[in-house]
C-alpha positions, -999 to +999 in steps of 0.1 A: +000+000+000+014+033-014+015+062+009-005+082-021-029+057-014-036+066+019-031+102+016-056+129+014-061+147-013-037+177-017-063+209-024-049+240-039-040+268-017-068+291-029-093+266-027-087+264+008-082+299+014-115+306-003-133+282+019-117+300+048-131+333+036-164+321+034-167+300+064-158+343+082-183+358+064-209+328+074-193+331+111-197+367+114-232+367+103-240+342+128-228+357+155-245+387+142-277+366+149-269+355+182-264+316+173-232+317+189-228+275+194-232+270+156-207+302+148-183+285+176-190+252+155-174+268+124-149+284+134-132+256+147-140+236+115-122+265+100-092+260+117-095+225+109-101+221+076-064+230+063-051+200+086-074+174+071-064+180+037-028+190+041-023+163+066-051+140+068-032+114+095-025+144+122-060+154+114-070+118+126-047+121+156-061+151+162-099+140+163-090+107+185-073+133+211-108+153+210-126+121+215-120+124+253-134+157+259-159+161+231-188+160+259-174+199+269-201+219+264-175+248+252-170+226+219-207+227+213-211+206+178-174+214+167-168+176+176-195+167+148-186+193+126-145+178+127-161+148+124-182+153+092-148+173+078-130+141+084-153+118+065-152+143+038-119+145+033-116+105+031-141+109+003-122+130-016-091+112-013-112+078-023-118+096-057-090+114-060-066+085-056-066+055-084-091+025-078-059-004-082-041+019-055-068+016-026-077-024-035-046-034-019-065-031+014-096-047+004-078-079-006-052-082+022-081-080+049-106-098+027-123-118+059-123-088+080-140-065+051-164-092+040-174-091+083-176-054+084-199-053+051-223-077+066-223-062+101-230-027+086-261-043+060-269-066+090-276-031+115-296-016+082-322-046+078-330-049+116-350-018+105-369-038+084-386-059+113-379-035+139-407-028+163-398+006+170-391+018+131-387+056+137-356+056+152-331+063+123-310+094+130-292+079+158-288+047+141-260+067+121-234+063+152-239+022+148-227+028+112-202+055+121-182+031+138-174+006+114-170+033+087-142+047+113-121+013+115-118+016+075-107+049+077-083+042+104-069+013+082-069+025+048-050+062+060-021+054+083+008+039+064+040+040+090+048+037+124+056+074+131+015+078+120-001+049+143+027+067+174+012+102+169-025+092+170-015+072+197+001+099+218-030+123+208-053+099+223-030+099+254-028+143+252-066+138+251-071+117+281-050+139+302-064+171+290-098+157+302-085+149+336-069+186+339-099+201+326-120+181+352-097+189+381-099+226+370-138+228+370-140+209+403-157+175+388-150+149+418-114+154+427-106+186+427-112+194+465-139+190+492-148+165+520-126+138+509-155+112+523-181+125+509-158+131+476-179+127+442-173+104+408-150+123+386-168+132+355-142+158+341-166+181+337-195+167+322-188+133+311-201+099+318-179+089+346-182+052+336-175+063+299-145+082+308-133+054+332-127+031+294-112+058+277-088+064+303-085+027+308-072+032+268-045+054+275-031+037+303-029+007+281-010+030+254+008+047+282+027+014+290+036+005+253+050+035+249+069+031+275+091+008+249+092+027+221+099+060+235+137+063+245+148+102+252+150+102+290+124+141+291+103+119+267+103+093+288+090+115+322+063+134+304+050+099+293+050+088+329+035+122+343+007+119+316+000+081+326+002+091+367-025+121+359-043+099+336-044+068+359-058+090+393-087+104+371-092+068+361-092+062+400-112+089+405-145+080+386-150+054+406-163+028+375-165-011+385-164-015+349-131+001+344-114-018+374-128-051+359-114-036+323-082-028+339-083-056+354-086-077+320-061-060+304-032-065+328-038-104+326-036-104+290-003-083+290+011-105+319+002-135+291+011-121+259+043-102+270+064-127+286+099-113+289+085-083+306+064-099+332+086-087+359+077-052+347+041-058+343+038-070+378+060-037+392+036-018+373+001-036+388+018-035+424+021+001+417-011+010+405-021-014+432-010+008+457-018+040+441-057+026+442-053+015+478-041+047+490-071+067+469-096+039+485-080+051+519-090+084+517-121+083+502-146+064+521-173+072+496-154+052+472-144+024+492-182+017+499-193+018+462-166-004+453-170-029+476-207-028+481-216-061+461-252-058+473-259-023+453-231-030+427-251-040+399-291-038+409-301-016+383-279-028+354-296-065+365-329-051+361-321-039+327-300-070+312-332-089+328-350-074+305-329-074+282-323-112+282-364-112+277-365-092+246-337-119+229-353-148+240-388-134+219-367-123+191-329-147+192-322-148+155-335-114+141-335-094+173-362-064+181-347-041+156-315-017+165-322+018+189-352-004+197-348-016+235-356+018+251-392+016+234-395-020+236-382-024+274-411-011+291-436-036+272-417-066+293-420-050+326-447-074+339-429-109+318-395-105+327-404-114+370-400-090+396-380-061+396-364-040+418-360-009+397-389-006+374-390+027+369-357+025+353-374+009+328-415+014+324-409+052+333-376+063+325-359+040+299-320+030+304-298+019+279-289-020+280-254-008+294-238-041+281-230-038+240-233-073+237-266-079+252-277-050+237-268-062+203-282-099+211-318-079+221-319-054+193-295-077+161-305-110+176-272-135+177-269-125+135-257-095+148-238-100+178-218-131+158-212-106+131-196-081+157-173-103+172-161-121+142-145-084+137-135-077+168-115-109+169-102-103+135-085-072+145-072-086+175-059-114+156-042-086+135-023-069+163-010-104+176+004-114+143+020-077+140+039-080+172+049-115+161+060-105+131+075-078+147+094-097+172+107-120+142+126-087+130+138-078+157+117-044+167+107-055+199+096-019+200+071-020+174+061-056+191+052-039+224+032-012+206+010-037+189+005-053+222-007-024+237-032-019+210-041-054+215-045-051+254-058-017+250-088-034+229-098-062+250-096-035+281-126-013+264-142-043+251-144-057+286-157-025+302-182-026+273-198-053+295-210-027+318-214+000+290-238+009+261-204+017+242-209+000+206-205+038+195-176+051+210-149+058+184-119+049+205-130+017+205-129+018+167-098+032+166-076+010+187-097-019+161-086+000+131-045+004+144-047-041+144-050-044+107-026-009+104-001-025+122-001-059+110+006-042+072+033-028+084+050-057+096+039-074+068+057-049+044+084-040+066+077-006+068+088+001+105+111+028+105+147+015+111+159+034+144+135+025+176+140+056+193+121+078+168+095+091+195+108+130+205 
């Protein structure tokens, strides 16, 4: 695969500069009119738009770093509006760039395409039998995330690309923390015992929990690449701020995530077992010391009577609505609507209101997708998910083989990164978060690289 190939487009200068223009003049007049959140929205699209066609994989990087404080309401729908730029500027690339150049990708990932396909069409003809058919408009983040994975795979074409979006997603994290402890969300001061979830400012604390769950992951594997010693201590400061946030929003979930992915780095790293272990005693007694001084904490943690009531309510139902519908599921978005029709049929309940009154998400992806896709969907879902995990194991393999035990570790941290969301998406309704997407897109990335041989040849290339 040809770096043309996975390049965007190179606009002319005045083209640019006239969209520029334009998007002022629109600015100003909406500003003019008092819709300041839209005007807000454009100007930072404005700012953007040279990036994603100049330099489409730091535009990518860029947008994964967002990702963790896109819930701000100071962004307003810039998040969106980068978004739609993004997927624009892909577009133009795809016809910009020859058809024999981008088919490369299609045939070397030929299962994992074929899975995507029919999990995408799969998600579209649930709305055929669905018993809530209206829902369409948020159906678009279901198809989103799939369409990000391709992306993610057909733009970054070296190691220095799959680093920087990997150290944006880490920037991200930590600016969400800092912006959280600045605010005052949870952490930031107060009556240590009576001490709040950390939200960082806004956000889902369970939701923030698995993206900073991600950067710890990507935290360690840097950890081998990167070699200049000031390098080396801002990537340590950045994964101690990121881990106490992570701490901080006091997410089961995430514990039982973080929990995953340090077993599966203890098994598939093991020369650096010793390390691991340093590193989970560590964090160990990092947690035990926040525990100790946060009593508030402590007894949500270790409550195993209220740990889970409402979630069991819901997968209850949930479990209900797949046993009516296994094969074809109730149709996708649908569970909210259809939940509070199997209030009396799914036995008692402790938390019906959660459900009759004011309808929860599943807050588990894969019963969600066996209610609403039936097991055709949720078979579909993990054939990909395994496929790109299957990619980032053969890439630090093949890695290995070579002799970059750098590049090996990286694509391990991907790998554990992954099955760390994916297991906090037991307690989440997360199918849509892009991170998740992401870190499955960088498997295939990687695993053409090492395929190729187009790892740079010095390790130590991380400033």
């Amino acid at each position: 695969m040809t770096a043309q190939a996975r390049s965007a487009p190179a606009v002319p200068a005045p083209a640019i500069i006239t969209i520029a223009v334009l998007a002022a003049l629109v600015t100003g007049r909406l500003f003019a009119e008092g819709h300041v959140p839209l005007a807000l929205a454009i100007v930072v699209a404005a700012a953007y738009l040279p990036l994603v066609f100049l330099d489409f994989q730091a535009a990518l990087a860029v947008w994964a770093g967002i990702l963790f404080v896109a819930h701000l309401s100071a962004l307003t729908v810039a998040p969106r509006a980068i978004a739609m730029l993004l997927v624009v500027g892909w577009l133009m690339g795809i016809v910009l760039v020859r058809v024999s150049d981008r088919l490369p990708v299609l045939r070397q990932y030929r299962g994992l395409t074929s899975g995507l396909v029919l999990f995408v069409t799969w998600l579209g003809l649930t709305r055929i039998w669905s018993l809530d058919p209206g829902l369409s408009e948020v159906e678009l983040t279901y198809w989103a995330g799939p369409l990000t994975l391709v992306i993610i795979a057909m733009t970054f074409n070296s190691l220095h690309g799959v680093r920087l979006i990997v150290i944006a997603m880490l920037a991200g994290a930590a600016v969400s923390v800092l912006v959280g402890l600045m605010d005052g969300s949870g952490p930031a001061g107060g009556d240590a015992a009576s001490l709040e979830r950390f939200t960082a400012s806004g956000g889902d604390p369970n939701t923030q929990a698995a993206g900073y769950l991600v950067a710890i992951c990507l935290a360690a594997g840097l950890l081998g690449v990167v070699r200049r010693p000031g390098a080396r201590i801002a990537l340590i400061a950045t994964a101690v701020l990121v881990t106490f946030g992570f701490f901080a929003t006091q997410s089961r979930g995430g514990l039982v995530g973080l929990g995953a992915a340090a077993l599966l780095a203890l098994i598939v790293t093991p020369r650096y077992r010793v390390r691991i272990l340093v590193l989970i005693a560590v964090v160990g007694v990092g947690l035990a010391v926040f525990l100790s001084s946060n009593e508030a904490a402590l007894q949500r943690l270790t409550d195993a009577e209220g740990a889970g009531n409402e979630r069991e309510d819901i997968w209850t139902v949930a479990w209900q609505i797949f046993l009516d519908h296994p094969v074809l599921g109730s149709g996708l978005q649908s569970f909210q609507t259809v939940s509070p029709r199997y209030v009396l049929d799914s036995g008692p309940l402790a938390n019906v209101r959660l459900i009759a009154e004011s309808p929860h998400l599943v807050h588990n992806i894969y019963l969600e997708l066996l209610a609403e896709t039936g097991i055709v969907g949720l078979a579909l879902f993990v054939f990909v998910v395994v496929a790109c995990l299957r990619a980032s194991w053969l890439a630090a393999r093949r890695f290995d083989a070579v002799g970059r035990s750098d590049c090996a570790n990286l694509a391990r941290a991907v790998m554990v990164a992954t099955v760390g969301i994916l297991v906090a998406g037991f307690f989440l309704s997360n199918i849509n978060d892009f991170r998740m997407w992401i870190l499955l897109g960088l498997g295939p990335v990687l695993l053409t690289l090492a395929r190729q041989g187009r790892a740079e040849a010095r390790p130590h290339v991380v400033a």
